[in-house]
N, C-alpha and C positions, 0 to 999 in steps of 0.2 A: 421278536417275532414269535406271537405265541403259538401259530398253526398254521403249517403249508399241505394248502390242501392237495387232494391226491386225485386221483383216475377216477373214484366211485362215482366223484360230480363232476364229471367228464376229462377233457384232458388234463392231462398232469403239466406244470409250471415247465418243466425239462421238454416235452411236449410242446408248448407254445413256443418256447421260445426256440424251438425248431422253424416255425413257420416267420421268425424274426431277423433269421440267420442272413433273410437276401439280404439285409442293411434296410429292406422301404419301410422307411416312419410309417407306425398307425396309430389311429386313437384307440380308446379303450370298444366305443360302439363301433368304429370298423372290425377288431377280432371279435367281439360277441356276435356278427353278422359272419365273419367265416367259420366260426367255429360253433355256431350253433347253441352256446353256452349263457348261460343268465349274465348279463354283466356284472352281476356284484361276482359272481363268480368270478368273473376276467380279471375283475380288480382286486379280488383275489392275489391272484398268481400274480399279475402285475406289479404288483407290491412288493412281493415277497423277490421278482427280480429285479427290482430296483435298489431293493436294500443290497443286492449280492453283487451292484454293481455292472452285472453282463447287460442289463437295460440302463437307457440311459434317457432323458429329456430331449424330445429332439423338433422342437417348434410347435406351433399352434396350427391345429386348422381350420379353412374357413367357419368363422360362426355365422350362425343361422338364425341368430339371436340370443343376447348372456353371454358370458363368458364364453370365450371361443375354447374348444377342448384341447389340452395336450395331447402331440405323438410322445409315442417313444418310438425308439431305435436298438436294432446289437449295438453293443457297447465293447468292438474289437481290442481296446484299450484298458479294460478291465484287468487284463494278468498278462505278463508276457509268456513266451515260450522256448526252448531251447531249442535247437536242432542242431545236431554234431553230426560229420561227416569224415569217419575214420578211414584212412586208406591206407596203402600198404607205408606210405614214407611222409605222411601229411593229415592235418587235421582241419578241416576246416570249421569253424564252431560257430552258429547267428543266433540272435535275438530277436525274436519275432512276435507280432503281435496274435490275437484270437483268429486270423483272417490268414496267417502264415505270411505278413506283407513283413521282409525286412525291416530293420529298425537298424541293426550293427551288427557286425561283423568282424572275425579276426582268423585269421591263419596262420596255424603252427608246423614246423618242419619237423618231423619224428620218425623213430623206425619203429614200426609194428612191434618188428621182434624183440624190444625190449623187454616184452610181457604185459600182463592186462595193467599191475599196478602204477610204475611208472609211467603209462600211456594213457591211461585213465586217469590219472592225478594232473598232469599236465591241459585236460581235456577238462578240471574240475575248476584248477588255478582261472582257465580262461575265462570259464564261466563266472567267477567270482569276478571277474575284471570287467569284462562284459553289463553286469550288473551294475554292478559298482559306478559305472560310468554312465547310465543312464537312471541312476539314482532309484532305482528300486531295490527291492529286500526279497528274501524268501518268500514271505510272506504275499507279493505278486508273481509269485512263480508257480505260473500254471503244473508243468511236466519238462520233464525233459522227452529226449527222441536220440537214439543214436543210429549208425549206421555202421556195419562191419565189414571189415573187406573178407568176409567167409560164410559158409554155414552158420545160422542162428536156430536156434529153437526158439521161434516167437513166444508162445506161451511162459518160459522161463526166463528169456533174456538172457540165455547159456549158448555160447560157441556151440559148434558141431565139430572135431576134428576138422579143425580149417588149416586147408596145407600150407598157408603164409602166415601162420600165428602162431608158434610156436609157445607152449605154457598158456594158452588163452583155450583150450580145452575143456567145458566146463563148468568154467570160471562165473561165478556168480556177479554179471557186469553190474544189473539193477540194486542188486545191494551193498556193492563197496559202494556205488554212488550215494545213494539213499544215507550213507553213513555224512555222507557231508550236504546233501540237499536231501532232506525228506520230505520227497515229491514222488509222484508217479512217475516213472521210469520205465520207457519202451525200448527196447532193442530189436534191430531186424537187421538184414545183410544191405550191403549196400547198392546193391541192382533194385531191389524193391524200393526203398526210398526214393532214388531217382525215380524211376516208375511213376509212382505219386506226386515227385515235384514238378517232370514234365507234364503230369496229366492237369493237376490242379491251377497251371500256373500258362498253357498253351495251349492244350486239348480239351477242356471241363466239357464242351459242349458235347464231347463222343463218348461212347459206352464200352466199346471196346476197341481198346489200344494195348499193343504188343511193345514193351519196347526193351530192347536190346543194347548191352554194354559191351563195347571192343575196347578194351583196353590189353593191360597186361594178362588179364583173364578175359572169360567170355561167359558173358551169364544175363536171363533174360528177367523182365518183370511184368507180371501179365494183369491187364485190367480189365476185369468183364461187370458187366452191369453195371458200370462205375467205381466197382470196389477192388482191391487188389486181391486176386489170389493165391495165398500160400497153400494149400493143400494142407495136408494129414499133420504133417510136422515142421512145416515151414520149409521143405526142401522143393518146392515146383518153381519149375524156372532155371535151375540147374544146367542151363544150355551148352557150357563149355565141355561137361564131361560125358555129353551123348554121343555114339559113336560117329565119327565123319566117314565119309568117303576117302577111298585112296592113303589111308592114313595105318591102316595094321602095321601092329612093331613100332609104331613109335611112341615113345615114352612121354606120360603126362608129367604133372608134379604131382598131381594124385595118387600116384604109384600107380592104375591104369594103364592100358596102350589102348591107340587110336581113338582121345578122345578129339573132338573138336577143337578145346583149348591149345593141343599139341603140338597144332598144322595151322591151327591160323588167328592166332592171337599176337598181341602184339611181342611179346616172347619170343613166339615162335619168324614170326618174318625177321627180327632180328639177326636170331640164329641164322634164318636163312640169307639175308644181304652177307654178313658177317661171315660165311662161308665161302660169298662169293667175290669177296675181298673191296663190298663197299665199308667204309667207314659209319658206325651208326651203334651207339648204346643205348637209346633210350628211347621212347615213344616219342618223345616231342624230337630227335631228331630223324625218325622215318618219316613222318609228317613235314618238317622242314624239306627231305629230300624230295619228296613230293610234291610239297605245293612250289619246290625250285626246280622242278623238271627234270629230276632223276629218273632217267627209263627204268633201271632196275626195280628202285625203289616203287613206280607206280605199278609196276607188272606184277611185283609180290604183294601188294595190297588189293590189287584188282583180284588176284585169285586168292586170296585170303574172304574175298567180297563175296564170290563163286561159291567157295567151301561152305561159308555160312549160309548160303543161299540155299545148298541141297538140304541141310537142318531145318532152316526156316520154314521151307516149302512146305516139308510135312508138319508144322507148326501152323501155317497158315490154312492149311486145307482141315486140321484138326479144331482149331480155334477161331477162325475167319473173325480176324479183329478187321476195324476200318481203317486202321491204320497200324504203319511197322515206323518206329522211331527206333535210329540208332545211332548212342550216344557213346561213351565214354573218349579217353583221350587220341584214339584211333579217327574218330569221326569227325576229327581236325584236316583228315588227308582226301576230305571234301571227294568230287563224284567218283575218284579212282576206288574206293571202298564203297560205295554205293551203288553204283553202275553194277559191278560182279552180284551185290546181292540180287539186283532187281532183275538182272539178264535173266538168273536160276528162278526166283520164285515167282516171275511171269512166265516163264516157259515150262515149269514143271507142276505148278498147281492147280487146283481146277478152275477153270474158267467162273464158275461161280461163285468164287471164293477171290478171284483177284480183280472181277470185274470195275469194282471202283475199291480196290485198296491204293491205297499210297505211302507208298515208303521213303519216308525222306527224313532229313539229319535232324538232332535235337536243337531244340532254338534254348534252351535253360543254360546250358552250360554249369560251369563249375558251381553253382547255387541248386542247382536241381536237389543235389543229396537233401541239404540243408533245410531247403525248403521241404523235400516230402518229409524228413523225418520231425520237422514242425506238424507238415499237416498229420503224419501218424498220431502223436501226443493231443493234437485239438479235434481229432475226430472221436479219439476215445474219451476225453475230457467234458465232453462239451456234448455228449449223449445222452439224451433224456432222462435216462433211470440213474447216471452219473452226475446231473447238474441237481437230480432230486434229493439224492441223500446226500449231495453235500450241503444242499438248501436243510434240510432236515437236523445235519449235524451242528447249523451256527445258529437254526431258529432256538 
């Protein structure tokens, strides 16, 4: 390829193939008619993505006389992607194509607290198996995508003091990796990934969605305009440790008192059945006790539902998303946790902020993480002025 041409004669190849991304085959004279472009120019760029693979051949259309013209098509099949979904005792890790559609998958049992290297090499093994078995190479390895169960500095791929990761402080995640896949390498906490994989994957059609993680922590992931927002440093969204209601003196694991995480996460109703001499160590069995008709067990989720609801409220009247999704492994314990949020943030927000919200449980489930931290890697991969200088680097 001896020259990909650029912006000066109109749009740039990364550019186009923006407008390629819905999947609808076109000829070369259909995009010089939406793009206003000379067609040798189209055929330009068209060229030059076809060499790279992300265009692909995608049938004839009608002719009008002569040779009928070729479409082409995105070429989702061009490189695979990674998405890892670290959480505090589990890894979930998939393969995904340009479009974040599964391809395979595998799930690993781990403690966090091992540290970044042993939980990150085991997170690398996978991926090398992963690969392996769908017969591709580095070489089709788009990015990887991770997701952390703490505080992330997105721009670094560095932990924050996350209080369930002990020695992960810091810790350079994108480059032990890169030491064994040198690929582009994203890190973000694991609420935002979800975020993106509910949105991309159930909601694409709405602009702003709120969604919320009850698990063993509580932490939110916000999507406005379509795009997720991290704020300043990658800390927005932080929902577990905003102050709650009714909660002074008690103690986070943040070291804090009275955050939300405290009084109403899954942690926390443990603590509290477990005081009141119901039987129950885990989120999957408060959930159990629940969807089996445990009074106890529904009353301390229902106001677990309540607590999160005074937070929300002022989230919702601040943010007015069209929708409140809430997912992690609590929002198994179906409308006893859902009902408490919705009682609080329809009766306490403003009217015009809740007039058509809806708030209701995640449809993604356990793939969500997997899936956003796919689409985090193919959104920054697969960005105009990133699909140009890599066109650049192999012309």
């Amino acid at each position: 390829m001896s020259a990909i041409p650029t912006r000066e004669t109109g749009l740039g190849p990364g550019e186009l193939l923006q407008l390629l991304r819905d999947g609808q085959p076109r000829t070369r004279a259909e995009l010089a008619r939406i793009t206003g472009m000379a067609r040798s120019t189209v055929s330009l760029r068209v060229d030059a993505l076809l060499a790279s693979g992300l265009l692909a051949p995608s049938g004839e259309a009608a002719s009008t006389g002569g040779r009928p013209p070729a479409r082409f098509a995105f070429n989702p099949q061009a490189r695979v992607v990674v998405g890892a979904d670290i959480g505090a005792t589990h890894a979930n890790v998939a393969l995904t194509d340009l479009r974040g559609r599964v391809l395979s998958e595998a799930a690993e049992r781990l403690d966090v607290t091992d540290g970044p290297v042993p939980v990150l090499d085991r997170v690398i093994a996978t991926i090398g198996r992963l690969l392996g078995a769908a017969g591709r190479g580095v070489r089709d390895l788009a990015g990887i995508g991770i997701g952390l169960p703490g505080p992330v500095e997105h721009s670094s791929g560095r932990p924050r003091r996350p209080p369930i990761m002990p020695g992960w402080d810091g810790f350079d995640v994108p480059g032990h990796v890169r030491r064994h896949w040198d690929v582009p390498v994203l890190v973000d906490n694991d609420v935002n990934i979800m975020a993106l994989g509910e949105h991309v994957t159930a909601h694409a059609d709405l602009d702003h969605v709120l969604f919320v993680k009850v698990a063993t922590g509580i932490g939110a992931g916000i999507i406005s305009g379509r795009q997720l927002l991290r704020g300043a440093v990658g800390a927005a969204g932080d929902l577990g440790h905003v102050a709650a209601p009714n909660a002074a003196g008690v103690r986070c694991a943040c070291g804090n008192t009275g955050c939300l995480e405290a009084v109403a996460s899954g942690r926390a109703i443990i603590r509290q059945l477990s005081a009141a001499g119901v039987p129950v160590a885990t989120n999957s069995d408060v959930v159990a006790l629940v969807n089996g008709g445990n009074i106890e067990a529904a009353h301390a989720v229902r106001q677990a539902g309540r607590t999160i609801g005074e937070v929300l409220a002022m989230c919702v009247s601040m943010l007015n998303p069209e929708l409140v999704v809430i997912g992690g492994s609590l929002a198994g314990a179906g409308e006893s946790l859902i009902a408490g949020v919705r009682e609080v943030v329809y009766g306490r927000s403003l009217p015009l902020a809740t007039g058509h919200l809806q708030i209701v449980p995640a449809t993604t489930g356990f793939q969500a993480g997997v899936i956003g931290a796919a689409t985090m890697v193919v959104q920054d991969v697969l960005a105009a002025e990133r699909v140009e200088r890599g066109l650049l680097s192999s012309g």
